[in-house]
C-alpha positions in Angstrom: 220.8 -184.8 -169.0 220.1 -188.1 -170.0 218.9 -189.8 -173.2 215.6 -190.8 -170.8 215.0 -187.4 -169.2 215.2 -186.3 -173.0 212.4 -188.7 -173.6 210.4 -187.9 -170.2 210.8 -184.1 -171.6 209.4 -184.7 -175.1 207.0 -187.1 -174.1 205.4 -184.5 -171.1 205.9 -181.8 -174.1 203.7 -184.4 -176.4 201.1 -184.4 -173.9 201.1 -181.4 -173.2 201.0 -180.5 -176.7 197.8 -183.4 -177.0 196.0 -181.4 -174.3 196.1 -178.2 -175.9 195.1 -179.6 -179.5 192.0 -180.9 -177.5 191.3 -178.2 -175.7 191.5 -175.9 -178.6 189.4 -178.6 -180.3 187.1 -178.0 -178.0 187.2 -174.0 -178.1 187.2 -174.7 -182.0 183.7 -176.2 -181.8 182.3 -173.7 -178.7 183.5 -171.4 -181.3 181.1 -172.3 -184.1 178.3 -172.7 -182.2 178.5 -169.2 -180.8 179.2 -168.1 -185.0 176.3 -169.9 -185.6 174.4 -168.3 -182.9 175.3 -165.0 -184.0 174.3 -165.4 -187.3 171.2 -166.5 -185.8 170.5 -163.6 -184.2 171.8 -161.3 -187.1 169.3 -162.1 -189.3 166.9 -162.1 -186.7 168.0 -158.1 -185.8 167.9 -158.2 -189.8 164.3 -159.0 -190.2 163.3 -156.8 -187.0 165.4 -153.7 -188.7 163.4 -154.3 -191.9 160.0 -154.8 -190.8 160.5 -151.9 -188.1 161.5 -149.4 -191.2 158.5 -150.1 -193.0 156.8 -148.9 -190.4 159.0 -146.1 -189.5 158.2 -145.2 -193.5 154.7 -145.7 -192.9 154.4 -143.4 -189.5 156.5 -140.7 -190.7 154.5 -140.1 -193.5 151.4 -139.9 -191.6 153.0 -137.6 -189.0 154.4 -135.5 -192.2 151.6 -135.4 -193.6 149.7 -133.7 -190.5 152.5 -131.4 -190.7 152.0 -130.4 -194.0 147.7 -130.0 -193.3 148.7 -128.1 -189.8 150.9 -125.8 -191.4 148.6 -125.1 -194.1 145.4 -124.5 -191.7 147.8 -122.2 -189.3 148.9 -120.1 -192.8 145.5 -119.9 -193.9 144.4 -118.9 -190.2 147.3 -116.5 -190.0 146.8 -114.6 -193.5 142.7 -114.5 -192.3 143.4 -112.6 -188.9 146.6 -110.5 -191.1 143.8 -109.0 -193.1 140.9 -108.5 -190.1 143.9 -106.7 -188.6 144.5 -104.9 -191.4 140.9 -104.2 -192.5 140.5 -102.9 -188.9 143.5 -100.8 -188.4 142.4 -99.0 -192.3 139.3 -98.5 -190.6 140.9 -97.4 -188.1 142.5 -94.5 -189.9 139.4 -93.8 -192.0 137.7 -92.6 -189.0 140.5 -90.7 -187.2 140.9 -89.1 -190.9 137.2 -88.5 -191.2 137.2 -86.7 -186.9 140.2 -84.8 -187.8 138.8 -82.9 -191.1 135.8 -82.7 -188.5 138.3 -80.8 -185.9 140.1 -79.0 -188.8 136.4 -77.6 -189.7 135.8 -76.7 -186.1 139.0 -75.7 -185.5 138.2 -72.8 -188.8 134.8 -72.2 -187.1 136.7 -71.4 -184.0 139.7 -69.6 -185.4 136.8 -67.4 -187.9 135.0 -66.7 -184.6 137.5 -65.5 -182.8 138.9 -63.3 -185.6 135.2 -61.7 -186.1 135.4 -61.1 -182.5 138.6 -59.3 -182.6 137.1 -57.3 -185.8 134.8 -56.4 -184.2 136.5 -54.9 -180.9 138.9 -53.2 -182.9 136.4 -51.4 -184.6 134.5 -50.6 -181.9 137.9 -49.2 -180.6 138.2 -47.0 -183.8 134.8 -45.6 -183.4 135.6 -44.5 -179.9 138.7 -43.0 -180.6 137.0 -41.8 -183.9 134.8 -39.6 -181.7 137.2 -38.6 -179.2 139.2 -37.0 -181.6 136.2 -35.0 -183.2 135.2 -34.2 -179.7 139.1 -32.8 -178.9 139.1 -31.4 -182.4 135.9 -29.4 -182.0 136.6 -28.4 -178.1 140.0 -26.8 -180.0 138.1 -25.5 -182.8 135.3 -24.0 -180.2 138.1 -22.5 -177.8 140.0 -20.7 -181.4 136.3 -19.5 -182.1 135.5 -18.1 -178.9 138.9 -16.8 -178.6 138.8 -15.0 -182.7 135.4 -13.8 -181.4 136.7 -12.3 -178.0 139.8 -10.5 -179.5 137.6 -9.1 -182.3 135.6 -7.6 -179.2 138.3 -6.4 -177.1 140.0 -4.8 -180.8 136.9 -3.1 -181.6 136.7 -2.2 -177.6 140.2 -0.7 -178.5 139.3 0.6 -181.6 136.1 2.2 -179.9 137.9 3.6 -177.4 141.0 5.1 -179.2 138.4 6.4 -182.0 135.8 7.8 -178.7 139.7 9.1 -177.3 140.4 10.8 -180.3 137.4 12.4 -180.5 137.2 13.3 -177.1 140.8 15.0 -177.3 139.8 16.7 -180.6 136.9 18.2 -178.4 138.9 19.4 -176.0 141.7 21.0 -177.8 138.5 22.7 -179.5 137.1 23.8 -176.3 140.6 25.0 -174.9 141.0 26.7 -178.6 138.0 28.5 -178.4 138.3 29.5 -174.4 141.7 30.5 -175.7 140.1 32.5 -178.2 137.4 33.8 -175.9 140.1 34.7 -173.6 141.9 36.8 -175.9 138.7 38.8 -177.0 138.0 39.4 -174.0 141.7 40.1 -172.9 141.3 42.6 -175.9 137.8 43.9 -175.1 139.0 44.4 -171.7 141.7 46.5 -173.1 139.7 48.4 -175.2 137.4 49.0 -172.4 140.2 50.0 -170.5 141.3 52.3 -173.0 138.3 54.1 -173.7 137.5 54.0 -169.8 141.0 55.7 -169.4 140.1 58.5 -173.1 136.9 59.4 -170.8 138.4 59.8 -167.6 141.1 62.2 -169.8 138.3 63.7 -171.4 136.7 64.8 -167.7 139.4 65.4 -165.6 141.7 66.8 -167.7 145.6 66.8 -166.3 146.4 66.6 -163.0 146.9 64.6 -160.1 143.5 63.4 -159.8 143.4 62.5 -163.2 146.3 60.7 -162.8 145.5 58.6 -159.6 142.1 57.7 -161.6 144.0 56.5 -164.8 146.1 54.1 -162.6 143.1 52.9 -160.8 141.7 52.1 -163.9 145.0 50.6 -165.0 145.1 48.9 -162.0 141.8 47.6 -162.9 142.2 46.1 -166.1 145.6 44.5 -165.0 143.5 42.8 -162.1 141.3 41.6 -164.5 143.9 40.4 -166.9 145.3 38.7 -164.1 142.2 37.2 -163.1 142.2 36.5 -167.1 145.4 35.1 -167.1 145.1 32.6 -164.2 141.8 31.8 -165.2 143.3 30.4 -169.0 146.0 28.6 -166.5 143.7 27.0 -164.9 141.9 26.0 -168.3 144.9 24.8 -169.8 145.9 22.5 -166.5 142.1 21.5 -166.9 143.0 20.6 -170.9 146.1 19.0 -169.9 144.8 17.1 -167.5 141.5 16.0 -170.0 144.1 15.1 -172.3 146.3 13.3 -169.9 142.7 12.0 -168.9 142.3 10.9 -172.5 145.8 9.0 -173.1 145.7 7.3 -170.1 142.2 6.1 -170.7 143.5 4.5 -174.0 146.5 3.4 -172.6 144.7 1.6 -170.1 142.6 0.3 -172.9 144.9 -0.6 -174.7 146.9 -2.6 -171.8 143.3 -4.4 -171.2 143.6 -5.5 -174.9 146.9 -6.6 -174.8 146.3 -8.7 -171.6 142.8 -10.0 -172.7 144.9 -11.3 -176.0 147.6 -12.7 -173.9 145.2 -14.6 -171.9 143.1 -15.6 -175.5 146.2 -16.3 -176.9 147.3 -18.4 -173.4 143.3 -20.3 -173.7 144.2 -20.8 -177.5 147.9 -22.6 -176.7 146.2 -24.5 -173.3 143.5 -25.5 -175.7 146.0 -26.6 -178.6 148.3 -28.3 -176.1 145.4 -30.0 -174.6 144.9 -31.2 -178.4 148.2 -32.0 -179.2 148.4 -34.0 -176.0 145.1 -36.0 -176.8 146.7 -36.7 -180.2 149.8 -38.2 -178.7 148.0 -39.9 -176.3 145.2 -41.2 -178.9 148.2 -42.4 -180.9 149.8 -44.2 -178.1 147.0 -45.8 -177.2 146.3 -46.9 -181.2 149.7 -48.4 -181.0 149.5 -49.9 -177.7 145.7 -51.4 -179.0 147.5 -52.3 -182.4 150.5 -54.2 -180.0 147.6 -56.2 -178.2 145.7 -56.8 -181.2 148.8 -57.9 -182.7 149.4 -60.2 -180.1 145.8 -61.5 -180.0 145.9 -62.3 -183.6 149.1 -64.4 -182.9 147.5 -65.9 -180.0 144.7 -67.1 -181.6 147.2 -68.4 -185.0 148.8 -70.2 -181.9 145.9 -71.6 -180.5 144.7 -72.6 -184.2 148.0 -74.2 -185.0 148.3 -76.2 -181.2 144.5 -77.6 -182.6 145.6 -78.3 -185.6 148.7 -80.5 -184.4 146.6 -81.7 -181.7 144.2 -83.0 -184.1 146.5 -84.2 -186.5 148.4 -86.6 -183.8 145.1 -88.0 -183.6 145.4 -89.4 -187.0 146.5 -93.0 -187.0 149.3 -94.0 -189.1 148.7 -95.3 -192.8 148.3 -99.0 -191.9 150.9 -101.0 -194.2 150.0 -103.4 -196.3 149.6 -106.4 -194.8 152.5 -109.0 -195.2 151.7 -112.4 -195.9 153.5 -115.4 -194.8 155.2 -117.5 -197.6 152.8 -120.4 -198.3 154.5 -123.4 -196.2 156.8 -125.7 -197.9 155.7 -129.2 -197.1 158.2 -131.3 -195.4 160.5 -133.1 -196.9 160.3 -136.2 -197.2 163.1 -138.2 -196.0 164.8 -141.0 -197.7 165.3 -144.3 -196.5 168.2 -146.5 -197.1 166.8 -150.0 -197.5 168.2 -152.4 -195.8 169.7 -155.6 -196.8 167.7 -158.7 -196.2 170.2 -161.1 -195.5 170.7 -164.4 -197.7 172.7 -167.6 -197.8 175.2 -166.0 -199.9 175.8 -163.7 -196.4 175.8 -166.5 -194.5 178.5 -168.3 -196.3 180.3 -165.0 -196.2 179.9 -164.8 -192.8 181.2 -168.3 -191.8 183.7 -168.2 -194.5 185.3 -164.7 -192.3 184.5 -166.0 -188.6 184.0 -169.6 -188.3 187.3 -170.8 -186.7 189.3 -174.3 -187.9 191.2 -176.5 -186.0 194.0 -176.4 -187.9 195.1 -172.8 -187.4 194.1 -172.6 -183.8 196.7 -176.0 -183.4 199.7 -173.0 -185.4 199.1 -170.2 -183.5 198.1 -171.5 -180.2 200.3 -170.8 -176.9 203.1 -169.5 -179.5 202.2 -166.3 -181.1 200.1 -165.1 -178.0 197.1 -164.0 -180.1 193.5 -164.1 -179.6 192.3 -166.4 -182.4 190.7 -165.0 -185.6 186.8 -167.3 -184.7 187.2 -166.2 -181.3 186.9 -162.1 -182.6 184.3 -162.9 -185.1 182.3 -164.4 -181.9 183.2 -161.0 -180.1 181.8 -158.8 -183.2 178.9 -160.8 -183.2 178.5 -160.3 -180.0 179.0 -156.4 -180.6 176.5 -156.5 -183.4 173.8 -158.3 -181.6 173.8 -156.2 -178.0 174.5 -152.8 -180.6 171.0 -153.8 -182.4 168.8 -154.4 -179.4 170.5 -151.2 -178.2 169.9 -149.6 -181.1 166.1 -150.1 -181.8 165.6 -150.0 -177.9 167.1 -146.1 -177.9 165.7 -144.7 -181.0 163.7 -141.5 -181.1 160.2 -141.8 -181.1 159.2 -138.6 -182.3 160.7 -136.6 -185.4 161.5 -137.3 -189.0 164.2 -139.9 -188.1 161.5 -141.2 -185.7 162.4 -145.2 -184.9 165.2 -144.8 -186.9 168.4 -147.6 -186.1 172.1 -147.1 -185.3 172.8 -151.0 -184.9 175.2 -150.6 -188.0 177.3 -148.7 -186.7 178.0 -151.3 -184.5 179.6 -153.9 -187.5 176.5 -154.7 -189.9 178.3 -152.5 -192.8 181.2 -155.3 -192.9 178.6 -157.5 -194.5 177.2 -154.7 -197.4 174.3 -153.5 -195.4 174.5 -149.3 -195.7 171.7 -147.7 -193.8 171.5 -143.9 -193.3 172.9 -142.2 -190.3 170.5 -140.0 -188.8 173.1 -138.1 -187.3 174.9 -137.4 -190.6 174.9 -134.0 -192.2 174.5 -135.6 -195.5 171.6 -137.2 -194.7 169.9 -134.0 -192.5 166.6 -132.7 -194.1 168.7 -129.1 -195.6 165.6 -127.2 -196.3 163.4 -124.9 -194.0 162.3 -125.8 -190.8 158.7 -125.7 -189.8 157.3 -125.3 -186.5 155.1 -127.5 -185.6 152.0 -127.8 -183.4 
């Protein structure tokens, strides 16, 4: 390479160099114009931000302050219907206390009814069973009467007849004693008769044969009649045996008729007794089995007292509590505001001092570094700033304690000193009780 083509290079390179220097010139200048534009709109969005919290302070307050009455007017409201509620639900349970000592005292009317009732039948029970046993006792004590009074008759029937038998057998052996007697003076007269019959035959015939045929037909005779005698006093003392036979039999007969007739008193006595015995058992049996039933009415009726009772005692309302009021309602709190900046020259010399660009360090860095030059980010931020305020007041809540509220500095205003609160910060968050509201 020549010493021209050299010059042809450095002189093309000079140009090109020239070019550039007035073309970043030219960027240089666009440049501060879109600084100054920036800052221009800046503190535009910085006036807007400042007059739009003072009324976001303004509104807020106002819409807190309705809160605060609201919730006050509900609490009052609410503690008003707490105690009509609980006004009615002790009224509530005055009455059901007031119908259930009304049911308990009908429930005792009942219960006394029903036991007077059961008095009542039992001693009309007792009184019929009373008399039922008088009646058995005097059927028994009329059957042992009768029956004393018929075996007195039938002993003194015996007694009458052994006494009338004894006598009648005394007589007898009397009469058979004194035809015995008879018999035998006779039996001796005869003989006598006989004997003197025979001395006066003796006396007129003498001895001989005659006299002898007319002492034996004498003899003959007298044995005659003292056979005649003889048989005659059998035939008495048959007759005396058979009286006496007559007699005994008579009393044994008697005497069997007693004993039977005191078998059958004595059977009329023990029919009569068992009868007794056997309305006793069954009188007590049926006392029991009446006892069992009253027994069991009794506890029926305790039952049906007690089922009243709890029947009328689930009527009752429960003891109403005492009525719990609400807390009287905080009032809101407040939040606080982080003023905001108005911007002043001293910002705006700040602000061009960081962003406007120069010609002179555009003309060192240019085409050899490869960097985006320092004015040419400062345009970009302000940029940034400007579309993140317009965006920012355009999408603020409208409704809520951070109603209106900004987020433009989040989007570069805090690299000039202006702080404003983050609504979506914890540390800024309202901490205490939340309300709700109407």
């Amino acid at each position: 390479m020549g010493l021209m083509d050299i010059f042809t290079a450095g002189h093309a390179r000079g140009e090109r160099e020239r070019a550039k220097r007035t073309q970043n010139a030219n960027r240089v200048e666009a440049g501060k114009k879109q600084v100054r534009l920036a800052w221009k709109n800046l503190k535009k969005e910085n006036k807007i931000a400042i007059e739009s919290l003072e009324i976001l302070k303004r509104n807020t307050n106002r819409v807190l302050d309705r809160q605060d009455a609201i919730a006050t007017q509900d609490w009052l409201l609410g503690r008003e219907n707490t105690l009509e509620e609980y006004e009615d639900k002790v009224g509530a349970y005055n009455k059901s206390v007031e119908n259930y000592t009304e049911a308990l005292n009908l429930i005792d009317i009942n219960t006394n009814i029903a036991y007077e009732e059961e008095n009542n039948y039992m001693d009309d029970f007792y009184t019929s069973m009373k008399y039922e046993a008088l009646e058995a006792q005097y059927a028994l004590t009329d059957t042992m009467t009768k029956a004393g009074f018929e075996a007195q008759a039938a002993q003194l029937d015996v007694q009458v007849a052994m006494s009338k038998g004894a006598s009648e057998r005394e007589l007898i052996k009397l009469q058979n004693k004194a035809e015995r007697a008879t018999s035998a003076h006779e039996s001796q007269q005869e003989q006598i008769q006989t004997m003197q019959d025979k001395g006066k035959l003796r006396a007129s015939l003498g001895g001989g044969r005659t006299s002898r045929k007319a002492l034996q037909v004498v003899d003959s005779q007298g044995g005659m009649r003292q056979a005649m005698r003889v048989d005659a006093l059998l035939n008495r003392n048959s007759v005396f045996r058979n009286q006496l036979k007559a007699s005994y039999d008579n009393l044994y007969y008697k005497k069997a008729g007693f004993r039977s007739k005191m078998d059958s008193i004595e059977a009329g006595v023990e029919m009569a007794q068992r009868d007794y015995n056997l309305s006793k058992a069954q009188a007590s049996d049926t006392i029991q089995s009446a006892l069992r039933a009253n027994k069991t009415r009794v506890a029926k009726i305790e039952a049906g007292r007690y089922s009243d009772q709890i029947n009328a005692r689930n009527q009752v309302h429960s003891i109403p509590e005492p009525p719990k009021f609400d807390p009287v309602p905080w009032k809101a709190v407040r939040p606080e505001f982080q003023e905001i900046k108005k911007l002043t020259g001293s910002d705006q010399t700040k602000f061009y001092d960081q962003h406007m660009p120069h010609a002179e360090d555009e003309n060192k860095i240019v085409g050899y570094e490869g960097r985006t030059p320092g004015w040419m980010t400062a345009l970009q931020i302000g940029e940034q700033v400007a579309t993140a305020a317009i965006a920012g007041f355009s999408g603020a809540p409208t409704t809520g304690p951070h109603a209106g509220s900004f987020s433009w500095k989040h989007a570069g205003a805090s690299m000039f000193g202006i702080n404003l609160p983050n609504p979506s910060s914890p540390s800024s968050q309202n901490q205490g009780p939340s309300y709700i509201t109407v």
